[in-house]
Backbone as JSON Lines, residues from 0, in Angstrom:
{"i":0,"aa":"X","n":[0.85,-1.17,0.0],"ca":[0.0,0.0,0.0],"c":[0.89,1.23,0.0]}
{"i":1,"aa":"X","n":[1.03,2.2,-1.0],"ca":[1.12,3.18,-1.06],"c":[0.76,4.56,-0.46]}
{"i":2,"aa":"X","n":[1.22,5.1,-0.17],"ca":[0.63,6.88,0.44],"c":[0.78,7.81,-0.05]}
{"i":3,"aa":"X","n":[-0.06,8.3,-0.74],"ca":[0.19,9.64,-1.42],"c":[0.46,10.8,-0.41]}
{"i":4,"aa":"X","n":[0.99,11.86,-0.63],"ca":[0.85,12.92,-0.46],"c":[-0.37,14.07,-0.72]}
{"i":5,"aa":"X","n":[-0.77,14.87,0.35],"ca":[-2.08,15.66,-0.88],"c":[-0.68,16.5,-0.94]}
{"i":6,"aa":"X","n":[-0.89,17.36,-1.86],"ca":[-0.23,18.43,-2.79],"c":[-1.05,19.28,-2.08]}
{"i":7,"aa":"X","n":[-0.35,20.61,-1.67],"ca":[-1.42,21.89,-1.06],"c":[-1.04,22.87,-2.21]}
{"i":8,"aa":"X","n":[-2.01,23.59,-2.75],"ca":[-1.87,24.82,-3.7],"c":[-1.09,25.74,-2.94]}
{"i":9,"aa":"X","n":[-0.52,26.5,-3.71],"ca":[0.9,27.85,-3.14],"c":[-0.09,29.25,-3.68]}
{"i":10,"aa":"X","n":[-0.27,29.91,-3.21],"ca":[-0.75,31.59,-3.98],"c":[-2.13,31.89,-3.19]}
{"i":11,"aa":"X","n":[-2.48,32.62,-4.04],"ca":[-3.25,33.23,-3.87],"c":[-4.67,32.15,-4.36]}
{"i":12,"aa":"X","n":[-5.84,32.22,-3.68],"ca":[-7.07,31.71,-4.37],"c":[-7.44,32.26,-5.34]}
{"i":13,"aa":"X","n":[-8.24,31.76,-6.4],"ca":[-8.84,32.68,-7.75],"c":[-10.14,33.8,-7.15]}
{"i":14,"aa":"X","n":[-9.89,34.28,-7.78],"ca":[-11.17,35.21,-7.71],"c":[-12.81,34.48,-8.1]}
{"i":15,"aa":"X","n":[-13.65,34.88,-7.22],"ca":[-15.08,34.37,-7.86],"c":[-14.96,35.12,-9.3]}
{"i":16,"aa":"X","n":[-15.89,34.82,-10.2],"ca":[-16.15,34.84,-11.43],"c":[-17.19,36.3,-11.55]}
{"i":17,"aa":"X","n":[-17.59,36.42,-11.03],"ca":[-18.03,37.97,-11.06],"c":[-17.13,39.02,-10.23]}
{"i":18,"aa":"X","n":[-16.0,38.67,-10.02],"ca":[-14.51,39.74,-10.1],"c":[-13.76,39.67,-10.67]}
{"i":19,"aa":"X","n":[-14.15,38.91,-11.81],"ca":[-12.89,38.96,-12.56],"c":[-12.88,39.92,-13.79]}
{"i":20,"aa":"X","n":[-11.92,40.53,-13.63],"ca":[-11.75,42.06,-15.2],"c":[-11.72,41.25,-16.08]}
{"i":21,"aa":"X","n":[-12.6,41.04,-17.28],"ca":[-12.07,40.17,-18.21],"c":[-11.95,41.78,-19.79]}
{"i":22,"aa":"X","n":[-13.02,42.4,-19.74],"ca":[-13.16,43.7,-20.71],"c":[-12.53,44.77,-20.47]}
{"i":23,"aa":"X","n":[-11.91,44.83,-21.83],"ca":[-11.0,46.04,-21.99],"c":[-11.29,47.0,-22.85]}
{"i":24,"aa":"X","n":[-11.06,48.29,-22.31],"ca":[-11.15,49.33,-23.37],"c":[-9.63,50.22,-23.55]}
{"i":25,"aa":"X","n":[-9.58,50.76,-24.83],"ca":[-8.33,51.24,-25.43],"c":[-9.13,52.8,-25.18]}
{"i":26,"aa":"X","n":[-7.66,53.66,-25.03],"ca":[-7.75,54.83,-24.98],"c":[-6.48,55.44,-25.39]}
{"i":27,"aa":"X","n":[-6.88,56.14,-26.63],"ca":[-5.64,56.82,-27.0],"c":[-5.4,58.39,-26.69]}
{"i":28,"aa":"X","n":[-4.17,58.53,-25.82],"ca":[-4.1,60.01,-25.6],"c":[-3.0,60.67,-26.43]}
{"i":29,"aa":"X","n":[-2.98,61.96,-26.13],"ca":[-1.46,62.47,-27.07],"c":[-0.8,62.87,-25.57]}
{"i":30,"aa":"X","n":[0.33,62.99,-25.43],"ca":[1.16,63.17,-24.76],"c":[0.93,64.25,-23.76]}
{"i":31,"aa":"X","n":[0.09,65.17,-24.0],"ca":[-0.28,66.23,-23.12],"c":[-1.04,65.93,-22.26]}
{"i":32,"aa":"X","n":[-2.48,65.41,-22.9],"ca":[-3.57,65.01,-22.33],"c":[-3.36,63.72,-21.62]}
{"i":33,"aa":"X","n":[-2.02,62.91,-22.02],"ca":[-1.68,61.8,-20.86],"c":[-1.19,61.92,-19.89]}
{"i":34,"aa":"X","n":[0.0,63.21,-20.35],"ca":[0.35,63.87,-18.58],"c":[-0.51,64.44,-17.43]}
{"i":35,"aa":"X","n":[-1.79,64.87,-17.89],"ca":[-2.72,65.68,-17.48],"c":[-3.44,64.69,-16.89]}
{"i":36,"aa":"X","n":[-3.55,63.53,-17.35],"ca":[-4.64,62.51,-16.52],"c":[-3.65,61.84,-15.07]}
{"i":37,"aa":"X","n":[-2.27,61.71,-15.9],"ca":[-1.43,60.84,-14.62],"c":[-1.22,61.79,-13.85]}
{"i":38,"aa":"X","n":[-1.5,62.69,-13.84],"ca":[-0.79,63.81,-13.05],"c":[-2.7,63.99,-11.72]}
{"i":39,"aa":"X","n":[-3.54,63.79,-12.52],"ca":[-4.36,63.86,-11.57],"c":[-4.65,62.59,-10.87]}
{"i":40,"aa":"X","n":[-4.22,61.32,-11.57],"ca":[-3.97,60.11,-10.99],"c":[-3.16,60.03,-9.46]}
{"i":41,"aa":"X","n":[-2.03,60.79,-9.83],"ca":[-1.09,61.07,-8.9],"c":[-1.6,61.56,-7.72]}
{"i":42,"aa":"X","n":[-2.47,62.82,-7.85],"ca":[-2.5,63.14,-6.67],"c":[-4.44,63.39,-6.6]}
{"i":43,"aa":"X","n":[-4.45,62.35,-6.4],"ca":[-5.76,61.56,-6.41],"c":[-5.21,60.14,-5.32]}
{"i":44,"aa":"X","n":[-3.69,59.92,-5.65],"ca":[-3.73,58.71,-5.09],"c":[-3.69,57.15,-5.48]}
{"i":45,"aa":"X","n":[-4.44,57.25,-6.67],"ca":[-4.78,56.44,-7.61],"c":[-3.72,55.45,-8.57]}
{"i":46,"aa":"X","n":[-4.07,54.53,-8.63],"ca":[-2.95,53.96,-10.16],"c":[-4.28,54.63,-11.22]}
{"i":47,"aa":"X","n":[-3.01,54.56,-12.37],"ca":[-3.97,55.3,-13.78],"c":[-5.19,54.44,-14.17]}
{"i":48,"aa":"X","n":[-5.3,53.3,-13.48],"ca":[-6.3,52.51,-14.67],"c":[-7.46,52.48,-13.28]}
{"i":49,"aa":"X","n":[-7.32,52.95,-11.94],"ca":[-8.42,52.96,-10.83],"c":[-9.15,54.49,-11.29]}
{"i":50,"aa":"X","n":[-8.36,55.31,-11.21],"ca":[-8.16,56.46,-11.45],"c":[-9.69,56.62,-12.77]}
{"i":51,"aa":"X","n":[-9.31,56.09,-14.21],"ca":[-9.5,56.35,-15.33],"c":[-11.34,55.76,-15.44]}
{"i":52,"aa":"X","n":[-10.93,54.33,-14.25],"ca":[-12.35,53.34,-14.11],"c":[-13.51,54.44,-13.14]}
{"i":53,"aa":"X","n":[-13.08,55.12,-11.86],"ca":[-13.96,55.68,-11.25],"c":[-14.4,57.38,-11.9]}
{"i":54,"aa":"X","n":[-13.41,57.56,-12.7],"ca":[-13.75,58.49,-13.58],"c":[-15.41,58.72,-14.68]}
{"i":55,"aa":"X","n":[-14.44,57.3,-15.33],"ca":[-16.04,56.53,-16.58],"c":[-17.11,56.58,-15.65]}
{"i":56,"aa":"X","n":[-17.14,55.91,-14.37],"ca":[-18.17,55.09,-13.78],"c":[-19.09,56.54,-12.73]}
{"i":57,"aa":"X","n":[-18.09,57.88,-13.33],"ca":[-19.12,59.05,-12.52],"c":[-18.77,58.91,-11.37]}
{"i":58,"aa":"X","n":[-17.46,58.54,-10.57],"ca":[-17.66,58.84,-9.44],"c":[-16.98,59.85,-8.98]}
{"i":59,"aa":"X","n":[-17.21,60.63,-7.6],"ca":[-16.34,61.6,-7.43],"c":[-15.0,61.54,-6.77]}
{"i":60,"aa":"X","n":[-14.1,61.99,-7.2],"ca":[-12.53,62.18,-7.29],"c":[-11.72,62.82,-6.6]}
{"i":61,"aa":"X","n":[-11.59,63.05,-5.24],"ca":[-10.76,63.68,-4.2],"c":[-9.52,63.7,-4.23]}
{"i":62,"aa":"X","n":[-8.68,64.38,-4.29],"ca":[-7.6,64.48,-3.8],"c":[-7.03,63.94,-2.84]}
{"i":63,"aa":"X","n":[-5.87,63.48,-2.36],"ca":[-5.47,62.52,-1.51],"c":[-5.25,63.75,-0.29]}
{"i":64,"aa":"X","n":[-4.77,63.44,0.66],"ca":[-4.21,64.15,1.69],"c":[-3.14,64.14,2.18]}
{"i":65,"aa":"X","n":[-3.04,65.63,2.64],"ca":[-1.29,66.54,2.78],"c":[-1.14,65.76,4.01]}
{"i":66,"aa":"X","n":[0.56,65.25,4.38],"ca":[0.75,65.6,5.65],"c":[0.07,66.59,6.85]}
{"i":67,"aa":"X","n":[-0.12,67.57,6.27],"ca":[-0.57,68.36,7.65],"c":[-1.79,67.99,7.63]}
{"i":68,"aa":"X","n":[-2.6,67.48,6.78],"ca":[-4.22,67.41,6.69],"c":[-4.49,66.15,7.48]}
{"i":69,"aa":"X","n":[-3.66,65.07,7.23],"ca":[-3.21,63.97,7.77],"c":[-3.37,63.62,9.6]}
{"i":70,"aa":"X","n":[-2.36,65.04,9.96],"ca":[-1.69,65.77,11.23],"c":[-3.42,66.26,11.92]}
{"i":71,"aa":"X","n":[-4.1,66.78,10.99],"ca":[-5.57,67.29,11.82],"c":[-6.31,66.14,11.62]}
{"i":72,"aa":"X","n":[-6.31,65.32,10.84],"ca":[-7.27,64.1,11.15],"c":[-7.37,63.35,12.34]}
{"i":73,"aa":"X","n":[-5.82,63.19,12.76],"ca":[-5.31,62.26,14.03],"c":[-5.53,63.04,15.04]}
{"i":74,"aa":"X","n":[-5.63,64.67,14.57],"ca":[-5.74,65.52,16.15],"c":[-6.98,65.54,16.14]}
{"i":75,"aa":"X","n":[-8.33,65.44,15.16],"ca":[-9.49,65.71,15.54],"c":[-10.32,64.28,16.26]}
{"i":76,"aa":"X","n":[-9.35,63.18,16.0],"ca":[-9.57,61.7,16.39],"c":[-9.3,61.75,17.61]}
{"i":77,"aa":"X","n":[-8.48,62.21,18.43],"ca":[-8.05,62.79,19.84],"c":[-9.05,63.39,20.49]}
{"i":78,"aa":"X","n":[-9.49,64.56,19.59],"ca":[-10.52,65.42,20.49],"c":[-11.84,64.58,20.3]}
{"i":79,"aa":"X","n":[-12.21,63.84,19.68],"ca":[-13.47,63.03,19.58],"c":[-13.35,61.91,20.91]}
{"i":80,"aa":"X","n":[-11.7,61.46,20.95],"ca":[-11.55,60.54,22.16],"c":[-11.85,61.23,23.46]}
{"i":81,"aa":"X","n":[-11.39,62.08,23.6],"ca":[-11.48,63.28,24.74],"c":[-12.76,63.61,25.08]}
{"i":82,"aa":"X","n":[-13.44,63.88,24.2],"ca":[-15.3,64.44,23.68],"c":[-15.46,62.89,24.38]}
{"i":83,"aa":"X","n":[-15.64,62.27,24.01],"ca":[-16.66,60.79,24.49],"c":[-15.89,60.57,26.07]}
{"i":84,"aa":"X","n":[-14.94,60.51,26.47],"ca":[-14.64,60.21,27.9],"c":[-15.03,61.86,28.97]}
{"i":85,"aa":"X","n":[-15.35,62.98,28.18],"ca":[-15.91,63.86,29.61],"c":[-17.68,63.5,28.85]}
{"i":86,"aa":"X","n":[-18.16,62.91,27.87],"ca":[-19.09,62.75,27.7],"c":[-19.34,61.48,29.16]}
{"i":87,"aa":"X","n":[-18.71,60.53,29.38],"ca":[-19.07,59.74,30.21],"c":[-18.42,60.33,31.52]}
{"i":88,"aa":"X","n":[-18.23,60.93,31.59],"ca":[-17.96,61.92,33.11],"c":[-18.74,62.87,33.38]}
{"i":89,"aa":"X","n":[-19.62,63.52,32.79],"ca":[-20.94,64.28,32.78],"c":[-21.97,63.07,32.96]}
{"i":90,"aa":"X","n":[-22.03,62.29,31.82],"ca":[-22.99,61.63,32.78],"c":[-22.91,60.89,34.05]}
{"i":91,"aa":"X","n":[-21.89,60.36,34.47],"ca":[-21.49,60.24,36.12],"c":[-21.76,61.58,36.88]}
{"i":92,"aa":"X","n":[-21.2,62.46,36.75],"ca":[-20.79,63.6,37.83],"c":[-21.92,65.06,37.35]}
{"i":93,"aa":"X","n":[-22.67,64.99,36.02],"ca":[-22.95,66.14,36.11],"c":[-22.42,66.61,34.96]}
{"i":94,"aa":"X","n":[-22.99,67.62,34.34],"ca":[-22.46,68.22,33.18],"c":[-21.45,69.74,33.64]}
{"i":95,"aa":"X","n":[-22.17,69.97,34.98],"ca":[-21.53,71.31,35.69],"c":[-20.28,71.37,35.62]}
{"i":96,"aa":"X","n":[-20.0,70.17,36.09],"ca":[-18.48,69.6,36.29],"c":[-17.17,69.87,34.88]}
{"i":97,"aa":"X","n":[-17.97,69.44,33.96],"ca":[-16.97,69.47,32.84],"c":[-17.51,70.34,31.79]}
{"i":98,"aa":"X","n":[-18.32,71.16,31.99],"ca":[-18.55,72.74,30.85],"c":[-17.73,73.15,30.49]}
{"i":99,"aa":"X","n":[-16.39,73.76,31.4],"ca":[-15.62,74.34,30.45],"c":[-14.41,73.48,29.49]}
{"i":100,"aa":"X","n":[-14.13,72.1,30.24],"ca":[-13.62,71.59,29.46],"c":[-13.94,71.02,28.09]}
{"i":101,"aa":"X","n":[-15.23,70.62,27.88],"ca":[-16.0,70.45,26.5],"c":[-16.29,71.86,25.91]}
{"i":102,"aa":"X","n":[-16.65,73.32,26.32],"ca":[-16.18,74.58,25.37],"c":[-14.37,74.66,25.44]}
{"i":103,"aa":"X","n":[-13.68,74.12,26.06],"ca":[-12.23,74.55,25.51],"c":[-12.34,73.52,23.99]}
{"i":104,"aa":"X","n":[-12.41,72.17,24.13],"ca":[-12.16,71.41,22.9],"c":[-12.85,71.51,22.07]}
{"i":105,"aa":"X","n":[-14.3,72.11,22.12],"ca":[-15.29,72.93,21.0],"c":[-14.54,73.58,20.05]}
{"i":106,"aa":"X","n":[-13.74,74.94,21.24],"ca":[-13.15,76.1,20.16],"c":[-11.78,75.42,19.28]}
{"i":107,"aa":"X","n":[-11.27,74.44,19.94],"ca":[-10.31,73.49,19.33],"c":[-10.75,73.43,18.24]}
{"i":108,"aa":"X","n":[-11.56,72.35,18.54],"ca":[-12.19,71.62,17.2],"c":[-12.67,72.31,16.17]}
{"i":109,"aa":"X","n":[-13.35,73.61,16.31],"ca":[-13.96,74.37,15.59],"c":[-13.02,74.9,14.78]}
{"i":110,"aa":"X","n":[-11.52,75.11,15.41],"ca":[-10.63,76.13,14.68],"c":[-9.94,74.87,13.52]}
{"i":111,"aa":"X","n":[-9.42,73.6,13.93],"ca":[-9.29,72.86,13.11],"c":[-10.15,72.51,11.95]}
{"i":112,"aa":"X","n":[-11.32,72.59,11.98],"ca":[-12.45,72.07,11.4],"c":[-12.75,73.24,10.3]}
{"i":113,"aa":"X","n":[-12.18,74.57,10.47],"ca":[-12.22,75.6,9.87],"c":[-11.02,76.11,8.85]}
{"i":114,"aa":"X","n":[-9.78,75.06,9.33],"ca":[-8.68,74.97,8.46],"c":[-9.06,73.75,7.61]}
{"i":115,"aa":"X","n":[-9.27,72.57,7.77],"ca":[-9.76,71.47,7.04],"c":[-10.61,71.35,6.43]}
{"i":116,"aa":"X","n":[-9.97,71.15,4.86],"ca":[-10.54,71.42,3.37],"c":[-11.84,70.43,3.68]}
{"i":117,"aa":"X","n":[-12.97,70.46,3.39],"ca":[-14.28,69.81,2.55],"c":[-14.66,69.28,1.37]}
């Protein structure tokens, strides 16, 4: 009697069959109008062909984000942490208690929120 081995597959699994890209479309640019798309690819974030697909498909197209924009996301994630723990200390103790510390991180927040693009 013999024993095989099972063989285990190496990679990645296939994709189900309704993810798979199988259709292609050609697009010919001239050299200007190709810099002009990679260039909004770029700072979009995007590879050119995600970029070119949510374009066709109408969707809207943001710009990626600056370091410093980056820098107020993580600080307004702070003051939201801050906001929810005197939120649960008002409701223990009273809201009396922590008024001015929820208007100090208000005017915080407000001034960040007033530098940060929309």
């Amino acid at each position: 009697m013999t024993l095989t081995k099972r063989i285990s597959k190496h990679g990645r699994k296939p994709k189900p069959e309704w993810q798979r890209l199988r259709n292609e479309i050609k697009l010919h640019l001239d050299d200007g109008n190709y810099a002009v798309v990679k260039d909004m690819a770029r700072e979009a974030g995007l590879s050119l062909n995600k970029f070119i697909t949510r374009a066709v498909m109408g969707a809207t197209i943001r710009k990626a984000l600056t370091e410093e924009e980056y820098s107020m996301v993580r600080s307004l994630q702070g003051i939201a942490n801050n906001l929810n723990q005197l939120a649960r200390c008002a409701n223990g103790m009273g809201f009396d208690t922590v008024a001015s510390k929820v208007d100090s991180l208000l005017t915080t927040t407000l001034g960040l929120l007033s530098k940060f693009r929309m």
